[in-house]
KOLLO-517927 format. One record per residue: residue in three letters; x, y, z of N, C-alpha, C in turn; residue number from 1. Coordinates in Angstrom, 1 decimal, decimal comma. Example, Ala and Ser with C-alpha at 12.3 -4.5 7.8 and 13.67 -1.06 7.14 Angstrom:
BEGIN
> ALA 13,2 -5,7 7,8 12,3 -4,5 7,8 13,2 -3,3 7,8 1
> SER 12,8 -2,2 7,1 13,7 -1,1 7,1 12,9 0,0 7,9 2
//
This chain:
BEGIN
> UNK 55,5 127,0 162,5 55,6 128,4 162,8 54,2 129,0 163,1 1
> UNK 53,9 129,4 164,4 52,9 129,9 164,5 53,1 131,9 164,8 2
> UNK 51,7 132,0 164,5 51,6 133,4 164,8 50,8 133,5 166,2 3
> UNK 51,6 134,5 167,2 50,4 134,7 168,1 49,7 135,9 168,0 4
> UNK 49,1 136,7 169,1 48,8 138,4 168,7 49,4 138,9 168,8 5
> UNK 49,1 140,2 167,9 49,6 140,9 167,4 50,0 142,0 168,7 6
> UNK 51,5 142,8 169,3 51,3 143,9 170,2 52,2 144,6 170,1 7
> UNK 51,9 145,8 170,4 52,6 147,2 170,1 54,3 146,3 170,9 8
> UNK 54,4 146,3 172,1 55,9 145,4 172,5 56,4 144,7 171,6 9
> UNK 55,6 144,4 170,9 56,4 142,5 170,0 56,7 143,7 168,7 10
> UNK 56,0 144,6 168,4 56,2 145,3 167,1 57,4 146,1 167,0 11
> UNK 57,9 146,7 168,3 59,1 147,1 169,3 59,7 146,5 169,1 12
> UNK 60,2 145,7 169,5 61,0 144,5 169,8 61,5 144,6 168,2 13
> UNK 60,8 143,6 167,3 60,8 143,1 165,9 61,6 144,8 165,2 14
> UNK 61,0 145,5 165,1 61,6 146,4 164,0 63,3 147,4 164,8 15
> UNK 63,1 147,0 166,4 64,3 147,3 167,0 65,6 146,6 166,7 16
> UNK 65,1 145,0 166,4 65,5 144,0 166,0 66,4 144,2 164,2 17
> UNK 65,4 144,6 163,6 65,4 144,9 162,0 66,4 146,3 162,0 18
> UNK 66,5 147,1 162,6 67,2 148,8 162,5 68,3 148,3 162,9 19
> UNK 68,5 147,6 164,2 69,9 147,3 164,4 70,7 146,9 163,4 20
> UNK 70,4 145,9 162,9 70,9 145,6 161,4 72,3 144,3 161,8 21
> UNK 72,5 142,8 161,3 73,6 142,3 161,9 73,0 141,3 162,8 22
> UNK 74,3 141,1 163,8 74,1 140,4 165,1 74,1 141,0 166,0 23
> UNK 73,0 140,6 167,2 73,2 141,9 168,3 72,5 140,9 169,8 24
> UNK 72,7 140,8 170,8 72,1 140,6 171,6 71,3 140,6 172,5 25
> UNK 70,4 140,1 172,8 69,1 140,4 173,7 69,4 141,3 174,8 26
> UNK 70,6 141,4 175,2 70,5 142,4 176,2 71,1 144,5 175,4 27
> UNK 71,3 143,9 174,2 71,9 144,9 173,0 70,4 145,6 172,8 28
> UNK 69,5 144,9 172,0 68,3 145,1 172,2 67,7 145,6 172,8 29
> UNK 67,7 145,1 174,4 66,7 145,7 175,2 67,2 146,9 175,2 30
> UNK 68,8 147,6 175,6 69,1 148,9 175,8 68,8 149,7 175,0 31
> UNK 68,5 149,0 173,6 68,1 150,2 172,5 66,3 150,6 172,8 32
> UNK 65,6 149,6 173,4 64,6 149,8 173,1 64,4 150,5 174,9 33
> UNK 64,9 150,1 175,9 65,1 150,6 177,1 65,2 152,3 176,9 34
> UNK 66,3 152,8 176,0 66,7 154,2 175,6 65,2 154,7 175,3 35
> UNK 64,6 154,2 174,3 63,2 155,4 173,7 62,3 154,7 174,4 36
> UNK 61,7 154,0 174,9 60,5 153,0 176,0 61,1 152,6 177,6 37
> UNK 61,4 153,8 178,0 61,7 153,2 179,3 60,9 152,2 180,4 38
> UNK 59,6 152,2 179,8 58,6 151,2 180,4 58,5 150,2 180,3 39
> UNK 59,0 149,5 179,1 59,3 148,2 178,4 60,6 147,4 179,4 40
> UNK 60,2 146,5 179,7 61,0 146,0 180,8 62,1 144,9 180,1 41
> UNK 62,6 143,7 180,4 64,3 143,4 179,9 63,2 142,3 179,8 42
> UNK 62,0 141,5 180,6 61,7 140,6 180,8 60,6 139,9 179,2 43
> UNK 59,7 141,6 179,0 59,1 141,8 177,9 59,8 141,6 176,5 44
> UNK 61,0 142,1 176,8 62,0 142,1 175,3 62,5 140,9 175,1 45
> UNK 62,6 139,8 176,3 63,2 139,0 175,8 62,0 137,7 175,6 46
> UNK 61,1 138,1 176,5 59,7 136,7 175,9 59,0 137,2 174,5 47
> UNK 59,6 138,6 173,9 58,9 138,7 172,9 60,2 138,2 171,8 48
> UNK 61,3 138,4 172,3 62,1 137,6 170,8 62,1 136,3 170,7 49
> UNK 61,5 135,7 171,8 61,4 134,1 171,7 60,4 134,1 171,3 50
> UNK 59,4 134,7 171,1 58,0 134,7 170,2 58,2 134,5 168,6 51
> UNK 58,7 135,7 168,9 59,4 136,7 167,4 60,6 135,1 166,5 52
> UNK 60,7 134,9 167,4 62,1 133,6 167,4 61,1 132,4 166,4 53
> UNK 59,9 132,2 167,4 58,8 130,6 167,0 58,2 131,1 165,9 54
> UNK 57,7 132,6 165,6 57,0 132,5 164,5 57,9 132,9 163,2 55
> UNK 59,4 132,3 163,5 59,8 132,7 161,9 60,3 133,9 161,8 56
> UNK 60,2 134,8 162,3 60,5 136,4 162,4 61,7 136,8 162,4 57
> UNK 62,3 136,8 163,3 63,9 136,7 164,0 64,5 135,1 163,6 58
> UNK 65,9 135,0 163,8 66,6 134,3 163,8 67,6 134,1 165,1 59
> UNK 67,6 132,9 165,7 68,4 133,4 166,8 69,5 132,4 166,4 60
> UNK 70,8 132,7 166,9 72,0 132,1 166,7 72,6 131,4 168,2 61
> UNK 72,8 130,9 168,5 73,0 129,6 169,6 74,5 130,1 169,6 62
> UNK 74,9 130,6 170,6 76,5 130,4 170,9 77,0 129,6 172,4 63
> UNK 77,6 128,8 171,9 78,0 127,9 173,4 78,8 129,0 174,3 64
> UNK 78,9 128,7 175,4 79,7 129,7 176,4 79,4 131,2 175,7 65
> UNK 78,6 131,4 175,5 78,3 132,6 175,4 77,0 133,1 174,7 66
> UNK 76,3 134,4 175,2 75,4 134,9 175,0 74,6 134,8 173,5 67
> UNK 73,1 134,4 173,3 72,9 134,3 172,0 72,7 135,3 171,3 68
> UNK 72,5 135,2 170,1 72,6 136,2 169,2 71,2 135,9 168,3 69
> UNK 70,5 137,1 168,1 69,6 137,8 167,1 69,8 138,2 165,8 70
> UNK 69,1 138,0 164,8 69,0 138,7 163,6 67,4 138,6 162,7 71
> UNK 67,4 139,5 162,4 66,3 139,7 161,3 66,3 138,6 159,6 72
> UNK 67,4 138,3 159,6 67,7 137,6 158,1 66,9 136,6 157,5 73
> UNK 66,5 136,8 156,2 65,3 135,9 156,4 65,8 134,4 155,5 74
> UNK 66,9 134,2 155,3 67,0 133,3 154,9 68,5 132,3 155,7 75
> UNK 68,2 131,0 155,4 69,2 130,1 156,8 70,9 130,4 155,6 76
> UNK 71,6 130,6 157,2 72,9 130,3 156,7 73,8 130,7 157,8 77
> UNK 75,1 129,9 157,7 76,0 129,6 158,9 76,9 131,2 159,7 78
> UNK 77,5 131,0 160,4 77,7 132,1 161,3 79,4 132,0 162,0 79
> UNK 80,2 132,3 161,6 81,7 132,6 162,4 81,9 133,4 163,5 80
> UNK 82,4 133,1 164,7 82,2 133,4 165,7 83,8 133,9 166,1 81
> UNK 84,0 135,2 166,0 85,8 135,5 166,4 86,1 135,4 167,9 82
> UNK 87,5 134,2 168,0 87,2 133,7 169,5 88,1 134,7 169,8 83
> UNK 88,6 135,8 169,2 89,1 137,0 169,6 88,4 138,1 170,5 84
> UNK 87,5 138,9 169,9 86,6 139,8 170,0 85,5 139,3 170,1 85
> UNK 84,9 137,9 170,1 83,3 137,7 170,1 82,1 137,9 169,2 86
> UNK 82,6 138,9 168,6 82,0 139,1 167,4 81,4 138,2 166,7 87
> UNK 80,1 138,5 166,3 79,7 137,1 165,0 79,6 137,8 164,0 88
> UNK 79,7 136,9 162,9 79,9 137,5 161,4 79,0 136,0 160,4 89
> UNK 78,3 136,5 159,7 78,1 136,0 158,4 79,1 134,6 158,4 90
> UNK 78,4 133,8 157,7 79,9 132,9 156,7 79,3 132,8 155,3 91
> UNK 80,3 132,8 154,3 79,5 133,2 152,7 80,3 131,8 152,8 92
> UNK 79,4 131,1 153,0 78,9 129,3 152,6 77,5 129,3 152,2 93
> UNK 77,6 128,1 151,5 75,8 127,9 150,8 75,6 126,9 151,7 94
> UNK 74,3 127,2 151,9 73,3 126,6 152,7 73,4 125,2 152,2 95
> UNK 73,4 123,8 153,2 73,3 122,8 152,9 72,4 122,1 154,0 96
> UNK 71,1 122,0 153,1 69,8 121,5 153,5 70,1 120,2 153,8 97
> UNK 71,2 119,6 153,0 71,0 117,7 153,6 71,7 117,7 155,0 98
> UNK 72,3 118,4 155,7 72,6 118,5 157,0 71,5 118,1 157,7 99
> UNK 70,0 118,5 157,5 68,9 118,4 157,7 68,4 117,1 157,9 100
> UNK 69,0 115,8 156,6 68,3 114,8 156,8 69,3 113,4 157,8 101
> UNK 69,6 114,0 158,1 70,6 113,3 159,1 69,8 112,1 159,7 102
> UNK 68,4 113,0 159,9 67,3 112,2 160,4 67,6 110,8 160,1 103
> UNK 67,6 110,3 158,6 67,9 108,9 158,3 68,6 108,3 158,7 104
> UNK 70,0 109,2 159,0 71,3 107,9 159,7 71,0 108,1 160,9 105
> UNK 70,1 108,8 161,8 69,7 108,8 163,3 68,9 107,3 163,3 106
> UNK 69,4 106,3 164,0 68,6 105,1 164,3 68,2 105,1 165,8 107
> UNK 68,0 106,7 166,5 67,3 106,9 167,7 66,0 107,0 168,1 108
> UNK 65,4 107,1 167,1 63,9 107,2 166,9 63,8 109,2 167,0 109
> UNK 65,1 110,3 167,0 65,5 111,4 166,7 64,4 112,1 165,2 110
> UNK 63,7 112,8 165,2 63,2 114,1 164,5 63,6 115,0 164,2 111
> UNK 64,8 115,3 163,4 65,6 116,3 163,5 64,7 117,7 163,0 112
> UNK 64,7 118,6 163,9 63,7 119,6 163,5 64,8 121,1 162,8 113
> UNK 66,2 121,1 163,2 66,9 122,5 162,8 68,2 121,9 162,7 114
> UNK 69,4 122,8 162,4 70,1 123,0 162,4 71,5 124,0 162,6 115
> UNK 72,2 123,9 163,4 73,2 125,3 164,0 74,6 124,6 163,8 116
> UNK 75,3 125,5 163,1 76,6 124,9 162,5 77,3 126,2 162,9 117
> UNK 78,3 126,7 163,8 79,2 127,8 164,1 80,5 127,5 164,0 118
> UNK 81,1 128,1 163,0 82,5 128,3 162,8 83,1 129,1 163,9 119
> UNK 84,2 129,1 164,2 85,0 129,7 165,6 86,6 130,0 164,5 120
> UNK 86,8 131,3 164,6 88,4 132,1 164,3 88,5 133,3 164,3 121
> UNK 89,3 134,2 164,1 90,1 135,1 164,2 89,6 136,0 163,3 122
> UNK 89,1 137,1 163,2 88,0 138,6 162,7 89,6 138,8 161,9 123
> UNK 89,3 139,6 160,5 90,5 140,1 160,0 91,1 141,4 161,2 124
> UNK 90,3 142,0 162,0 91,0 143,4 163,1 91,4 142,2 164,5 125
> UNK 91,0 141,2 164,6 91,9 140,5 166,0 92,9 139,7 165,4 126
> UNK 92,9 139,5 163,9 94,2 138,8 163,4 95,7 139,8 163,1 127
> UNK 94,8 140,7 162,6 95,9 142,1 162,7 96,5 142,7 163,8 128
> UNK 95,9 142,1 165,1 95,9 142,4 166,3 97,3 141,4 166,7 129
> UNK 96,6 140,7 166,5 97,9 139,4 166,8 99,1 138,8 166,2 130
> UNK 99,2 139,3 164,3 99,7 139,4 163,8 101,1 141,2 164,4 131
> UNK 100,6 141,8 164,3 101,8 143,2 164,6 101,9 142,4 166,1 132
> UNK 100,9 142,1 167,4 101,9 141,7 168,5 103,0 140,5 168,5 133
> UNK 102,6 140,0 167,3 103,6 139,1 167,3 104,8 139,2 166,4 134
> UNK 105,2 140,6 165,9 106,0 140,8 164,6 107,0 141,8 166,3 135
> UNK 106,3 142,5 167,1 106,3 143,3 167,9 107,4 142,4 169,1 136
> UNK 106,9 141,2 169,3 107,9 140,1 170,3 108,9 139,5 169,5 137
> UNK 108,3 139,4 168,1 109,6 138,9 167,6 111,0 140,0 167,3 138
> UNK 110,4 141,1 167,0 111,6 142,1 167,2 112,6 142,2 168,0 139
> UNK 112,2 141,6 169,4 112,6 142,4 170,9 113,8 140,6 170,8 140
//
């Protein structure tokens, strides 16, 4: 984790990052910081969360077929993804660091440097969603 310099954008970026509060993404971001810095461009916001990303700062969350996701949190832990609504949410799972040493059973000559574990289901408001449409067909 390196630090690079220090700049009024990256300090933007980072505490725009921090107020939002959650999961949000880079193009969620830019429009907030777009709203009060209309000079700050989409291109600037997003090379500084990948900065913000290398030195430890932010957290980014990797979603396949879809847009990634940001957060401020400063400690690792997994992420549910509602294939309803999109939405990411928390998972209250404990962190398991030996996912990490995988390294050992890799006989690829493989460095395992991170790890990204996304759960995929149904938000309790898209299950309630689908629950009454389906109480809703079953009626009929």
């Amino acid at each position: 984790m390196r630090k690079s310099r220090h700049t009024l954008q990256r300090e933007i970026v980072l505490q725009t990052v921090r107020a939002m509060q959650g999961h949000v993404t880079a193009d969620m971001i830019y429009e907030r910081i777009h709203a009060a810095h209309p000079s700050i461009s989409r291109a600037t916001v997003y090379r500084n969360l990948r900065i913000l990303e290398g030195e430890g700062r932010i957290m980014r969350i990797e979603v396949p077929d879809g847009a990634d996701y940001y957060e401020a949190a400063a400690r690792e832990h997994y992420h549910i993804r509602c294939s309803g609504c999109g939405r990411l949410f928390d998972a209250a799972l404990p962190w398991m660091p030996e996912l990490l040493e995988l390294e050992r059973a890799v006989d690829a000559g493989f460095e395992i440097q991170g790890c990204s574990l996304l759960f995929v289901g149904l938000c309790p408001d898209c299950r309630k969603k689908r629950d009454g449409a389906q109480r809703r067909s079953d009626d009929k």
